[in-house]
N, C-alpha and C positions, 0 to 999 in steps of 0.2 A: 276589532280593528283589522281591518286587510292591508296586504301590502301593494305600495304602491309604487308606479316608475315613472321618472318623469325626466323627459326627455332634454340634453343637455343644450343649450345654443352656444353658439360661438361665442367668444371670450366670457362664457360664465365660468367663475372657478370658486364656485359655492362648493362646499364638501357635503355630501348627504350625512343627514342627522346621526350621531353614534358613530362616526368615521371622522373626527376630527386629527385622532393620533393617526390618519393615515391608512385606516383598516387593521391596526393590531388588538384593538380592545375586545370587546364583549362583540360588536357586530361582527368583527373578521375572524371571530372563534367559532359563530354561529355558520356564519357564510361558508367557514372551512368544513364544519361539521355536516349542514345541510349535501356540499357537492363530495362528501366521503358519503353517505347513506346511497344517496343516488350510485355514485362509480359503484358501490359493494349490489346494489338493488341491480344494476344495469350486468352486472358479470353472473350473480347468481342467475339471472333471467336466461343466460347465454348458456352456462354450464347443464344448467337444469333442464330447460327446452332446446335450444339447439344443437350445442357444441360440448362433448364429453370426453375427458382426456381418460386415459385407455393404454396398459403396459402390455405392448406384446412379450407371448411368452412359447419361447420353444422359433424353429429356422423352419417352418413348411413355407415362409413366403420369403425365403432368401431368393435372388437379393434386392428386392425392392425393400424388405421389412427384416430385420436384426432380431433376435431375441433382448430382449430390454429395450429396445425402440419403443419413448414415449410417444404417441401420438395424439390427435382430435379426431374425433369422429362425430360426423354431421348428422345428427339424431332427426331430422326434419327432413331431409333431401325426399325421401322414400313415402314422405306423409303428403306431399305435392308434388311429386314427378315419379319420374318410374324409374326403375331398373334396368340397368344395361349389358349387356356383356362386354365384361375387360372389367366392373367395377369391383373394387377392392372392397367388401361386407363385413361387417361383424355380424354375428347370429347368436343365437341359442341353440347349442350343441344338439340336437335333435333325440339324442340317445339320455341327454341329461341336464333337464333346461336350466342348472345352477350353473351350469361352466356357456362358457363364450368361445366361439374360433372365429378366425378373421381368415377369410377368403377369396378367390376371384371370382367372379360369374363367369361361366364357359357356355352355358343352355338357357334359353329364357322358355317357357311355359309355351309346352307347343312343339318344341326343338325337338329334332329327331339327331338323339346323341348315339356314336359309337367310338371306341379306340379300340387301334390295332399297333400294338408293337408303339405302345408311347405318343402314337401319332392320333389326334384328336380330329374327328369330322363332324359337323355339325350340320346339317339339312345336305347332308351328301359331299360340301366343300371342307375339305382340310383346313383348320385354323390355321391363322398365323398368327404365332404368339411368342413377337420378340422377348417379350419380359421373361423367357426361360432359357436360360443359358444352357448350350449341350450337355454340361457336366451335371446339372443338376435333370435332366431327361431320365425316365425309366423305361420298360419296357414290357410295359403291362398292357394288357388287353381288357377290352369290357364288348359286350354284349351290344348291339342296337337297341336301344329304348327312347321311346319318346314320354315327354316331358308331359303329366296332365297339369291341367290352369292351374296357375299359382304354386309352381313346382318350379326351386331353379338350380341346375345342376353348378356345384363349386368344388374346383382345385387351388392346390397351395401351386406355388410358382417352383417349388422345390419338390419337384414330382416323386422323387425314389424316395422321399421319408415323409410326404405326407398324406396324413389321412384326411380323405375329403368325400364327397361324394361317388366316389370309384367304393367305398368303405361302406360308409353310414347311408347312400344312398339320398335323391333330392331331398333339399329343404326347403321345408315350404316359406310360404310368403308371408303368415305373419310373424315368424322365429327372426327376422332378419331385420331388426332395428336400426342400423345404423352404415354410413359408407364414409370408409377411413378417408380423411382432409387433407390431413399435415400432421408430419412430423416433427417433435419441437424438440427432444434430446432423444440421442446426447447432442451434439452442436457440428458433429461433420455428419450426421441424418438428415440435418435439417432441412423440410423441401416438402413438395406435393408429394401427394401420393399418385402416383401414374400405375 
């Protein structure tokens, strides 16, 4: 037997069969049951293919990111568009693909990166890169190197205590799964990631 719908006209107020008490019986048990399966089907779909919540751990991305800042990270963004610089990453540690770091992109594949004295250049122009407050600046130098394809160089926004790319050197393009969405706790976090 299939189900079937059938469409209501003005002033009918026939009740559909099994809803006579209103929808609390055995149909509005089922009806409750059937749209929980789906809500639970529709969030695993979300959690699992697109949208993965993620504890940052440790202050290299202060102060966009907190240590214990829960967030979402868009598991798909990077499987239908590209990479950008400024984008906030999560990866696979390059030195040890069981741990995660969460990153900015500074170099896209091609870039010709150098720092001098904290100060970042990238195809010869100085970045500008409000999301690093002076106090959190260091004063480290790197080398000119340019980026080969599917190499993308990444720093913490908290420059004098983190290890990034200046360290462990570029990561490649398929170590980087995901780019941070939103942050949902603790509740004064809460907000895009920029």
């Amino acid at each position: 037997m299939s189900d079937q719908a059938q469409a209501e006209q003005p002033g009918d107020r026939r009740a559909a069969p099994g809803n006579e008490d209103g929808g609390h019986g055995l149909g509005g048990v089922h009806s409750w049951l059937r749209d929980l399966v789906v809500s639970v089907a529709i969030s695993a779909f979300i959690i699992i293919f697109l949208y993965q919540p993620v504890r940052v751990e440790g202050t290299s991305m202060l102060p966009m990111l907190e240590d214990q800042d829960r967030l979402f990270i868009n598991k798909i963004a990077y499987r239908v568009g590209d990479i950008h610089q400024g984008d906030v990453v999560v990866f696979q540690y390059p030195r040890d693909r069981t741990k995660s770091y969460i990153k900015r992109v500074i170099g896209l594949p091609g870039d010709d990166i150098r720092i001098e004295h904290g100060r970042v250049y990238v195809n010869g122009a100085q970045l500008k890169e409000p999301y690093v407050p002076n106090r959190y600046t260091d004063d480290k130098s790197q080398p000119e190197m340019v980026l080969a394809p599917n190499q993308y160089f990444v720093m913490g926004d908290h420059r004098s205590i983190s290890s990034d790319s200046r360290d462990f050197g570029p990561v490649d393009r398929e170590l980087i799964y995901g780019k941070a969405a939103f942050v949902y706790w603790p509740m004064e976090q809460v907000g895009v990631v920029r």
